[in-house]
C-alpha positions, -999 to 999 in steps of 0.1 A, spaced: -337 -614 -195 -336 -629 -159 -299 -624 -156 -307 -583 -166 -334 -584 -139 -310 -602 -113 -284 -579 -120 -300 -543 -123 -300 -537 -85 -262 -543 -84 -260 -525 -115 -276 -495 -104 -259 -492 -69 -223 -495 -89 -234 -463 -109 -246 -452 -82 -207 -455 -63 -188 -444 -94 -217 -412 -94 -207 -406 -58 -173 -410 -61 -170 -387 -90 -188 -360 -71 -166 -365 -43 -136 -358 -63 -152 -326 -82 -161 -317 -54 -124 -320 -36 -106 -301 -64 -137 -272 -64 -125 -270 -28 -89 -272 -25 -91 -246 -57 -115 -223 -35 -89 -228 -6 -59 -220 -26 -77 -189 -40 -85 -179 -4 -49 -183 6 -37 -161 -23 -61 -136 -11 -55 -133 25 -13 -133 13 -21 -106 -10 -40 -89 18 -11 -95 45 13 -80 24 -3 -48 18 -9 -44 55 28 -49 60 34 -23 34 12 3 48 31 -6 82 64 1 71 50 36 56 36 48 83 7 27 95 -19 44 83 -25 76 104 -7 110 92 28 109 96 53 133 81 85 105 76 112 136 71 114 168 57 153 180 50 173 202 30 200 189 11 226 203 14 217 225 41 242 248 39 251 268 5 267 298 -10 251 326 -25 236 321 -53 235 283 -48 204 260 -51 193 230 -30 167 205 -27 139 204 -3 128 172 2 101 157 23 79 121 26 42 121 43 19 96 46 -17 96 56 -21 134 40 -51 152 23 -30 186 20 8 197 23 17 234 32 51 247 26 58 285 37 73 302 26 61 292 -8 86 283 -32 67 251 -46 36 241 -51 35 208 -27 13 178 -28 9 146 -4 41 121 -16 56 94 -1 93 107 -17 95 144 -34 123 167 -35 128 200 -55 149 227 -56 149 257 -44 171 290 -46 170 314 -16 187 344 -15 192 345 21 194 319 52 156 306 55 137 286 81 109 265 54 79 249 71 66 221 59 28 215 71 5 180 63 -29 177 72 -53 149 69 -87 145 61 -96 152 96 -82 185 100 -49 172 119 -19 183 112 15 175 114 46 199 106 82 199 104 114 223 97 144 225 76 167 255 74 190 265 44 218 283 55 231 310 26 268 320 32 
């Protein structure tokens, strides 16, 4: 019994080490898990701010609005095509199409005579962006 009552302060600080070092290494993996979780997040969060970059930053922007091909015969169809950004409405006149806010959306469209189409975006502010294409009939 003397060597247990000899030994029980050395005992208990040992536990007492292994305890602390075992917290210290749960506690190192909880953090270089929370860290790597953080990481993912903020590359996640980078890469969807270069995204909205490269399409248009954010604000309104009508990318391009075209006719393709511009220039047809009678009795011909073509495609409209357009790509806005940033847009709560899109406006087409003269209407041919019912138009929505797209990043990419082309249709077709069959005039009868050479026509100047207007393509109109507007954001949830009330500005507004617009752009041209002309089909030329021959």
């Amino acid at each position: 019994m003397e060597f247990l009552r000899r030994a029980a302060p050395y005992l208990s600080a040992a536990v007492l080490i292994v305890l602390l070092y075992d917290g210290y290494i749960f506690y190192q993996r909880w953090k270089a898990r929370r860290d790597g979780e953080a990481a993912a997040r903020q590359y996640e969060v980078d890469q969807a701010r270069e995204v909205l970059e490269k399409v248009g930053g954010g604000g309104l922007k009508l990318n391009h609005f075209y006719a393709a091909p511009p220039v047809v015969n009678r009795g011909q169809s073509t495609k409209l095509c357009y790509s806005v950004v940033g847009a709560k409405t899109v406006r087409l006149d003269p209407p041919v199409e019912k138009t929505h806010p797209s990043l990419s959306y082309c249709f077709e469209v069959k005039p009868a005579k050479s026509t100047e189409y207007t393509l109109t975006a507007t954001d949830a502010l009330g500005t507004s962006v617009s752009s041209k294409a002309s089909v030329k009939v021959q």
